[in-house]
C-alpha positions in Angstrom: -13.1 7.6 -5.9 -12.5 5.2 -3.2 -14.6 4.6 -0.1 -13.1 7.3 2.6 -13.3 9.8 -0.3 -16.9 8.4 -1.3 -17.9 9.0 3.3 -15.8 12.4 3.1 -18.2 13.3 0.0 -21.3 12.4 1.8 -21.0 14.3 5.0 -19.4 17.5 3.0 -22.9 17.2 0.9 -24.7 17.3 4.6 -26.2 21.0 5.1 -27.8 20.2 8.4 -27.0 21.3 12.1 -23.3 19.9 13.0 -24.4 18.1 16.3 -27.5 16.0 14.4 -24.4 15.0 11.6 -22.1 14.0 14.8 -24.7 12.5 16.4 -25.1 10.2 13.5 -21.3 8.9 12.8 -21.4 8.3 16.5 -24.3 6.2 16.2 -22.5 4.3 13.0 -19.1 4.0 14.9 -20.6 1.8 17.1 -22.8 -0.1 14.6 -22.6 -3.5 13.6 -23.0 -3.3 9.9 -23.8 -6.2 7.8 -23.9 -6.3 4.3 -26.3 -4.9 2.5 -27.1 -2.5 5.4 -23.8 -0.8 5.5 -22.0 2.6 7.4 -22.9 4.3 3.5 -26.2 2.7 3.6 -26.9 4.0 7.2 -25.3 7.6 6.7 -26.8 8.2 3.8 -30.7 7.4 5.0 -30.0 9.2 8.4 -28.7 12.2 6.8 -31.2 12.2 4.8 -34.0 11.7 7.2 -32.4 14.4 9.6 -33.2 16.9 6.6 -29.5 17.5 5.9 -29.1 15.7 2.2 -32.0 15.3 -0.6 -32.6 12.4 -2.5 -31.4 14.3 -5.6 -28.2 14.9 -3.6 -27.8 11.6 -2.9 -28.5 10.4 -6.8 -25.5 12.9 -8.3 -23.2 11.2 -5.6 -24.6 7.8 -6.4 -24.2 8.6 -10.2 -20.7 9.8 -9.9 -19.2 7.4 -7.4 -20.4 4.6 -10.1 -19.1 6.3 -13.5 -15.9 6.6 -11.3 -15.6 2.4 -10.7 -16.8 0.8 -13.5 -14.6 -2.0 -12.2 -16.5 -2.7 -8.9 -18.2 -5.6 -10.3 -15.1 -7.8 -11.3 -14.1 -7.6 -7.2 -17.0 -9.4 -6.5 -16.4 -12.1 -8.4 -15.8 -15.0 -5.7 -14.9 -17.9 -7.4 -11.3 -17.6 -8.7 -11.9 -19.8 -11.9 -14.4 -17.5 -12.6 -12.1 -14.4 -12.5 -9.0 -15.6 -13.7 -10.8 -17.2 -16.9 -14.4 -16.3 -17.3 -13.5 -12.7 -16.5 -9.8 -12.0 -17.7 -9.2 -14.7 -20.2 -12.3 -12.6 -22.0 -11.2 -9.6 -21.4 -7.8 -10.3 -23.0 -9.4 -11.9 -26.2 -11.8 -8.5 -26.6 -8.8 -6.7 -26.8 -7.4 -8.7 -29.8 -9.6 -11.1 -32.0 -6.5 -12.9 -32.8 -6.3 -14.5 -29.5 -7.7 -18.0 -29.9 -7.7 -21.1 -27.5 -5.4 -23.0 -28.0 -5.5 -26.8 -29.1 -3.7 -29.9 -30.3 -3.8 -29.0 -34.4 -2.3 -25.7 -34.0 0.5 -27.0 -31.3 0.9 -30.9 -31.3 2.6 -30.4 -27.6 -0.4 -28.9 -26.1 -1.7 -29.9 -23.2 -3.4 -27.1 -21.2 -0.3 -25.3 -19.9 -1.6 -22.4 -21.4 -4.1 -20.2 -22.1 -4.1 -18.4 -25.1 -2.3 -18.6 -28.7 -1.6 -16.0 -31.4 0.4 -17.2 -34.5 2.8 -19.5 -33.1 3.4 -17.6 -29.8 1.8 -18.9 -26.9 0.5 -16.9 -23.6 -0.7 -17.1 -20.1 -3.1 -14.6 -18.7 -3.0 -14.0 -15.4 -5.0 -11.9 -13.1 -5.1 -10.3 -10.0 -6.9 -7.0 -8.1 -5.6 -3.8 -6.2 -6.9 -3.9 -2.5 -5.6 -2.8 -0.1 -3.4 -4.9 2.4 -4.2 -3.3 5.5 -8.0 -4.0 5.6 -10.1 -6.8 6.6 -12.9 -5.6 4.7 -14.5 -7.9 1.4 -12.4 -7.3 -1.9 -15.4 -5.0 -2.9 -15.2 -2.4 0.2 -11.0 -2.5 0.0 -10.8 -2.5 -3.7 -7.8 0.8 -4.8 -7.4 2.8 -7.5 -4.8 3.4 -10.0 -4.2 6.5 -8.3 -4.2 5.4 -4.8 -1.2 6.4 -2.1 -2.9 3.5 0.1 -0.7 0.2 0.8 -1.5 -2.5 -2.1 -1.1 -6.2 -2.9 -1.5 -7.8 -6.0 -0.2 -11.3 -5.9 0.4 -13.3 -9.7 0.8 -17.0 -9.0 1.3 -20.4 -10.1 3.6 -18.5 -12.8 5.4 -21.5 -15.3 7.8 -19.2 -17.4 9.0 -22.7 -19.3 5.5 -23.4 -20.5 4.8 -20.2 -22.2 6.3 -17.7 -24.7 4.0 -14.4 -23.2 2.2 -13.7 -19.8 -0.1 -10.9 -20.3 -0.8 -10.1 -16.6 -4.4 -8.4 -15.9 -4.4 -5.7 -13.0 -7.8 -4.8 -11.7 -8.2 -1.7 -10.2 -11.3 -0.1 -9.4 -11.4 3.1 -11.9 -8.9 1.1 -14.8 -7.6 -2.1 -15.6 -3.5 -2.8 -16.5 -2.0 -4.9 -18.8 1.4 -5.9 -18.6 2.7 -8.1 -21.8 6.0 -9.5 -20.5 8.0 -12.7 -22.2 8.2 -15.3 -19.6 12.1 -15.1 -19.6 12.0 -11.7 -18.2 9.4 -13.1 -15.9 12.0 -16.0 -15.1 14.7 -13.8 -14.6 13.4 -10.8 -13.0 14.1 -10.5 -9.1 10.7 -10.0 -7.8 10.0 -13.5 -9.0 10.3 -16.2 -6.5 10.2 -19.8 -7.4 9.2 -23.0 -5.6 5.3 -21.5 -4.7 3.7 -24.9 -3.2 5.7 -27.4 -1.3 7.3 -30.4 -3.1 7.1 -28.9 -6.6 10.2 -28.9 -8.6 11.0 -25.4 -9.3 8.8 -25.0 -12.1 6.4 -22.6 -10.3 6.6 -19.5 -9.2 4.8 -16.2 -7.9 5.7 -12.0 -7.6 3.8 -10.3 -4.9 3.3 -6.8 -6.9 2.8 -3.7 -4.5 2.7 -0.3 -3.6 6.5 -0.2 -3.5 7.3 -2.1 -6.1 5.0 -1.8 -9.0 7.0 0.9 -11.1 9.2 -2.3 -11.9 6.5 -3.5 -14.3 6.0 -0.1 -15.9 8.1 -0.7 -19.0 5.9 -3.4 -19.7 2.8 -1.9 -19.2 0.3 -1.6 -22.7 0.2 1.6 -24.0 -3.1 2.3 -26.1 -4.9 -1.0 -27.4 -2.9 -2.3 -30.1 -2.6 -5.8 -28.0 -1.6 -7.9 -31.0 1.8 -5.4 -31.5 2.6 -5.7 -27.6 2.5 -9.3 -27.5 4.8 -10.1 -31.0 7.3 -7.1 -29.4 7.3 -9.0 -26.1 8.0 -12.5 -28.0 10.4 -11.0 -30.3 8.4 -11.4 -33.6 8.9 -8.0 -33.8 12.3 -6.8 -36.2 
């Protein structure tokens, strides 16, 4: 459920007179919301206070809107260390205990250019989030589901296909989060890819902007069910 469904729920739950509901969205249209006191937050007390929507109303749309984006939380996650490792470096290693970090005795070339390592094949996670591209809003209020016809940009960058054998590429949507496990020479080759990211660097970095348009080019890559371990080996060709 994103957020024009969540307002379109909200008024449809209204069973007051029509003028006092117009009235009100009048009122918030010319608002100047700040965060926490929101349009939702506004619309919801003034509905209620105009005798149109119960509290127990408002808790079953509450309820539902949240069992519907479990994923809220990771788009307000500021601080991108914090998302691209904290959050989906985690994430990826709860989805396969064979993922360990990777170090100097199990690969004598290490040196931080990746992230992850599973029996000889090594992987970068990256991660990015669905929002959508034509709002100005905070990640949290723009964040898109999987479902969404709405115009989307998920951009994966500082991509080094030489330094890795796997990326395993984290999509955050609201409602569901995607894994795509692709071997970096696909990445290298494929013609969404688009090297030479940050001035003066050599050609060894790179970025795909994935959107709305574009995004069924990644769906043969995409991880079906949880076995994470089999996805990565196929994608490295340890697989016969």
């Amino acid at each position: 459920m994103e957020l024009i469904e969540l307002k379109r729920k909200i008024i449809d739950a209204y069973s007051g007179p029509r003028d006092g509901l117009e009235e009100l969205l009048e009122i918030i249209e010319k608002d100047r919301s700040v965060f926490p006191f929101n349009e939702y937050e506004y619309l919801i007390c003034g509905l209620i206070n105009r005798g149109g929507l119960t509290y127990e109303e408002y808790v079953e749309i509450r309820t539902e809107y949240i069992n519907e984006n479990p994923n809220l939380w990771i788009f307000q996650i500021s601080a991108p260390r914090d998302f691209g490792e904290s959050f989906a470096q985690t994430y990826v290693q709860g989805k396969c205990s064979k993922l360990i970090k990777p170090n100097n005795r199990l690969d004598p070339n290490y040196s931080g250019q990746y992230d992850l390592w599973l029996d000889g094949i090594s992987i970068e996670v990256k991660a990015s989030r669905a929002v959508d591209s034509d709002s100005d809003e905070p990640l949290y209020m723009k964040a898109l589901s999987r479902q969404t016809t709405s115009n989307f940009l998920m951009n994966f960058q500082q991509l080094k296909p030489q330094c890795c054998d796997v990326f395993i590429w984290v999509a955050v949507f609201r409602d569901k989060i995607v894994l795509w496990v692709i071997n970096s020479k696909d990445i290298l080759n494929h013609p969404l890819y688009s090297t030479g990211q940050h001035r003066g660097n050599k050609g060894n970095e790179g970025q795909m902007h994935i959107r709305h348009d574009n995004i069924d080019q990644l769906s043969k890559f995409e991880l079906q069910g949880d076995n994470l371990e089999m996805a990565i080996r196929k994608a490295a060709g340890k697989v016969d």
